[in-house]
DRENPA-3360 file (N, C-alpha, C; in nm, 2 decimals, always signed):
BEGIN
1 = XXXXXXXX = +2.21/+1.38/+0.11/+2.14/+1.26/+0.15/+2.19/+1.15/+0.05 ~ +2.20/+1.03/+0.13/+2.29/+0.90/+0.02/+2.15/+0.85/-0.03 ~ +2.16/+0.76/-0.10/+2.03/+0.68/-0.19/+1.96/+0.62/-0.11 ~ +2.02/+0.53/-0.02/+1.92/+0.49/+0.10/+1.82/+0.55/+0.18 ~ +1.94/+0.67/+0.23/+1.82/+0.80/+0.33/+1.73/+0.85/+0.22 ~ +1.73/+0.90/+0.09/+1.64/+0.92/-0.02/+1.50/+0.84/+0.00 ~ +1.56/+0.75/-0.03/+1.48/+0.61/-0.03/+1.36/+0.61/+0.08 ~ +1.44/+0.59/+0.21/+1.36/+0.63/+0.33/+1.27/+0.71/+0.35;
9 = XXXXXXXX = +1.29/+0.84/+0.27/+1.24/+0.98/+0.26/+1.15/+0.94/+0.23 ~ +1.16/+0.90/+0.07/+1.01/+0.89/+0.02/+0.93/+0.78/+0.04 ~ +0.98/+0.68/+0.13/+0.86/+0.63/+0.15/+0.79/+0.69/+0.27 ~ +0.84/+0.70/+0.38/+0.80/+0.81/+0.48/+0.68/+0.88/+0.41 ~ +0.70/+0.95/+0.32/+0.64/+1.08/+0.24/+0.55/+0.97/+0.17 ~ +0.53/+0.87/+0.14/+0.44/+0.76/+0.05/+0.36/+0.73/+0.18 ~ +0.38/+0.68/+0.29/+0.30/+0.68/+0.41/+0.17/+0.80/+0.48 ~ +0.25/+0.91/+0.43/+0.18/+1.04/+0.45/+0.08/+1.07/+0.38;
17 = XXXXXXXX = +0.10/+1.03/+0.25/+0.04/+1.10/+0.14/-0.09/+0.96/+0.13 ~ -0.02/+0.83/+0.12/-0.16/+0.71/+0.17/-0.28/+0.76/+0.30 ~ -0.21/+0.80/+0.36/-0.26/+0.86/+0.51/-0.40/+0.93/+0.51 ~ -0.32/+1.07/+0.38/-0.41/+1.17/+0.43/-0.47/+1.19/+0.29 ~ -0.46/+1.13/+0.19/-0.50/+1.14/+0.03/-0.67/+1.08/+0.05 ~ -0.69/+1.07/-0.05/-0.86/+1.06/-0.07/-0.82/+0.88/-0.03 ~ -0.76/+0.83/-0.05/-0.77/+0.65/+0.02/-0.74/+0.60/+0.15 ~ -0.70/+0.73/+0.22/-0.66/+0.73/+0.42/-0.65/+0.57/+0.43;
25 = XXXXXXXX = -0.57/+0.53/+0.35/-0.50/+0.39/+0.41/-0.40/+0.37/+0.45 ~ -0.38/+0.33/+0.62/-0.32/+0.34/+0.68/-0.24/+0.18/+0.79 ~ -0.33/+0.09/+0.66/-0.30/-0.06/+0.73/-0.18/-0.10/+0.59 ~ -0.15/-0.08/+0.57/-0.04/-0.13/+0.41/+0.09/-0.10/+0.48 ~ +0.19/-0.22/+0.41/+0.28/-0.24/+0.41/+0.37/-0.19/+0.32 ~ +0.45/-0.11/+0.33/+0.54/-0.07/+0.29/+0.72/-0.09/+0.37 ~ +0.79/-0.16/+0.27/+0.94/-0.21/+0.29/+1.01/-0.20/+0.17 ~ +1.15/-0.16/+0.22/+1.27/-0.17/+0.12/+1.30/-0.27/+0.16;
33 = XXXXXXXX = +1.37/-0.35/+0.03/+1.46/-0.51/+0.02/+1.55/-0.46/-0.04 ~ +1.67/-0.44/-0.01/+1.76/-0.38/-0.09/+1.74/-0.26/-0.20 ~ +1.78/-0.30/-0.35/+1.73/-0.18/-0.43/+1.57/-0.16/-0.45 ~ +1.47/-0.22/-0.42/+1.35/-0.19/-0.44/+1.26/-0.22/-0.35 ~ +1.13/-0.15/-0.34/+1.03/-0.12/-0.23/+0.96/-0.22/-0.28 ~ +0.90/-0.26/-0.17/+0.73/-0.38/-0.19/+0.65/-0.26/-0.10 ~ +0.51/-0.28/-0.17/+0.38/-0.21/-0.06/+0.26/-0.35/-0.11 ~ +0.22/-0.37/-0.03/+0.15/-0.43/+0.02/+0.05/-0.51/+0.13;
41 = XXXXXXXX = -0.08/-0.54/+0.13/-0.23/-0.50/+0.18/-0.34/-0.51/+0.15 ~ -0.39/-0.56/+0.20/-0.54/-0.51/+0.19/-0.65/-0.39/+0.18 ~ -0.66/-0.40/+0.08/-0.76/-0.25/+0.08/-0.93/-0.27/+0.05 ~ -1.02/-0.19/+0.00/-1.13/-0.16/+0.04/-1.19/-0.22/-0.13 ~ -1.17/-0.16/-0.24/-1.23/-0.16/-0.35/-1.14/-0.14/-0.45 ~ -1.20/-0.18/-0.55/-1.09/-0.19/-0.68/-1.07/-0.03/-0.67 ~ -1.08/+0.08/-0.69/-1.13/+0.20/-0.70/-0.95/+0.24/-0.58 ~ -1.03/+0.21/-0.48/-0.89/+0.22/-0.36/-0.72/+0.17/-0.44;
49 = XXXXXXXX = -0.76/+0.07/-0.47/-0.63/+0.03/-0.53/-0.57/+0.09/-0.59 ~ -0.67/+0.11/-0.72/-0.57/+0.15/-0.82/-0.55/+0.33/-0.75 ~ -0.60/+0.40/-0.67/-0.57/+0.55/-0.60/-0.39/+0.52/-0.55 ~ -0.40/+0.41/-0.42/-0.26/+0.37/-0.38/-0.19/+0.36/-0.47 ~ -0.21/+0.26/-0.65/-0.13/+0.26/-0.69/-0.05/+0.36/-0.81 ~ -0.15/+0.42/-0.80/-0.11/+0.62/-0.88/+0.00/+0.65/-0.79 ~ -0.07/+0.66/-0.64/+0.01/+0.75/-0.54/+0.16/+0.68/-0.53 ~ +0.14/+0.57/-0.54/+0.26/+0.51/-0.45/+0.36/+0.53/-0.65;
57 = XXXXXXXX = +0.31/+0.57/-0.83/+0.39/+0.54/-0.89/+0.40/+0.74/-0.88 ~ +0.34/+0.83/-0.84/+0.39/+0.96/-0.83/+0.53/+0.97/-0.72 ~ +0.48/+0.89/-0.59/+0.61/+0.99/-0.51/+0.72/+0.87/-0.54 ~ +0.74/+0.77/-0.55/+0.81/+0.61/-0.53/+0.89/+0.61/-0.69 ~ +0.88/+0.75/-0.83/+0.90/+0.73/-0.92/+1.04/+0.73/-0.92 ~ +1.09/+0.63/-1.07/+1.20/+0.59/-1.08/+1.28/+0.47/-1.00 ~ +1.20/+0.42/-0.92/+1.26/+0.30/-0.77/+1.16/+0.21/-0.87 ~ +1.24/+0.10/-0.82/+1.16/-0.05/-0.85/+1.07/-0.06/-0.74;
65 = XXXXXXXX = +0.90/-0.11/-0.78/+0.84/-0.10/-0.71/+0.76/-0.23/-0.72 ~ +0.74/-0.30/-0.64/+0.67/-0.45/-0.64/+0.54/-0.37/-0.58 ~ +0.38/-0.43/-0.58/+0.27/-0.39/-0.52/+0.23/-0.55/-0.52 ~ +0.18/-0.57/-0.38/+0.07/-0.67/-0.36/-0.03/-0.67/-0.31 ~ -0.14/-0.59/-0.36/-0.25/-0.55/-0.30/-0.40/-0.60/-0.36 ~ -0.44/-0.67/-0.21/-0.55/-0.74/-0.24/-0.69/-0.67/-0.21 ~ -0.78/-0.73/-0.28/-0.92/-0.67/-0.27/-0.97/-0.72/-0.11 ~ -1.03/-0.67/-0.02/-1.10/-0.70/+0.13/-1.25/-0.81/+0.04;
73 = XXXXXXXX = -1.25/-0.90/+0.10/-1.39/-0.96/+0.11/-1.49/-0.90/+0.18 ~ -1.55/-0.79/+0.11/-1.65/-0.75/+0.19/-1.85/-0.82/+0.21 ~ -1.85/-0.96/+0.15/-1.97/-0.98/+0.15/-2.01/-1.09/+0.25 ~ -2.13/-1.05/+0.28/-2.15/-1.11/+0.44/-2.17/-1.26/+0.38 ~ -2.17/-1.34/+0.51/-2.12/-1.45/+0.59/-2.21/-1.54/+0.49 ~ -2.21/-1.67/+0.42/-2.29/-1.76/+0.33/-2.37/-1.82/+0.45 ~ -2.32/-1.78/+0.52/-2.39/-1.92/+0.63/-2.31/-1.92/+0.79 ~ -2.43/-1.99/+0.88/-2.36/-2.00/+1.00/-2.25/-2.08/+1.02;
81 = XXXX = -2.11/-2.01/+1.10/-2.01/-2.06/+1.15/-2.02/-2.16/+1.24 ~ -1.98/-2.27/+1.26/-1.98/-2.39/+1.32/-1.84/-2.36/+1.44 ~ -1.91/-2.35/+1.56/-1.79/-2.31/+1.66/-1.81/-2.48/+1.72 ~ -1.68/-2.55/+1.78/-1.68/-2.65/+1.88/-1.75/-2.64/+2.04;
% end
């Protein structure tokens, strides 16, 4: 396998492991830019995050890895929406 197909491998396998790991997050972005991977998304709780970002520094180790992952707004509405 050349470094590219490697590359591929594991993120494939970073997909899987987000998937079916205790954070089943399965809306995140994950991309190679040349030598290094971005993942990033929206997730659920601080707690979530930092799980993706263990997982993603176990299988993704030794690759340069950018993460942009944001906390979800989960608290209801301040007030009624004004529709036209």
């Amino acid at each position: 396998m050349n470094g590219e197909q490697d590359i591929e491998y594991r993120i494939a396998h970073l997909r899987e492991r987000l998937a079916s790991d205790e954070v089943g997050e399965l809306g995140l972005r994950i991309e190679l830019h040349g030598g290094h991977v971005t993942v990033g998304g929206t997730v659920a709780t601080a707690r979530c995050r930092a799980a993706v970002q263990r997982i993603v520094a176990e299988v993704l180790h030794g690759l340069v890895v950018h993460t942009d992952l944001v906390l979800a707004d989960l608290r209801p509405p301040s007030g009624a929406e004004d529709l036209p």
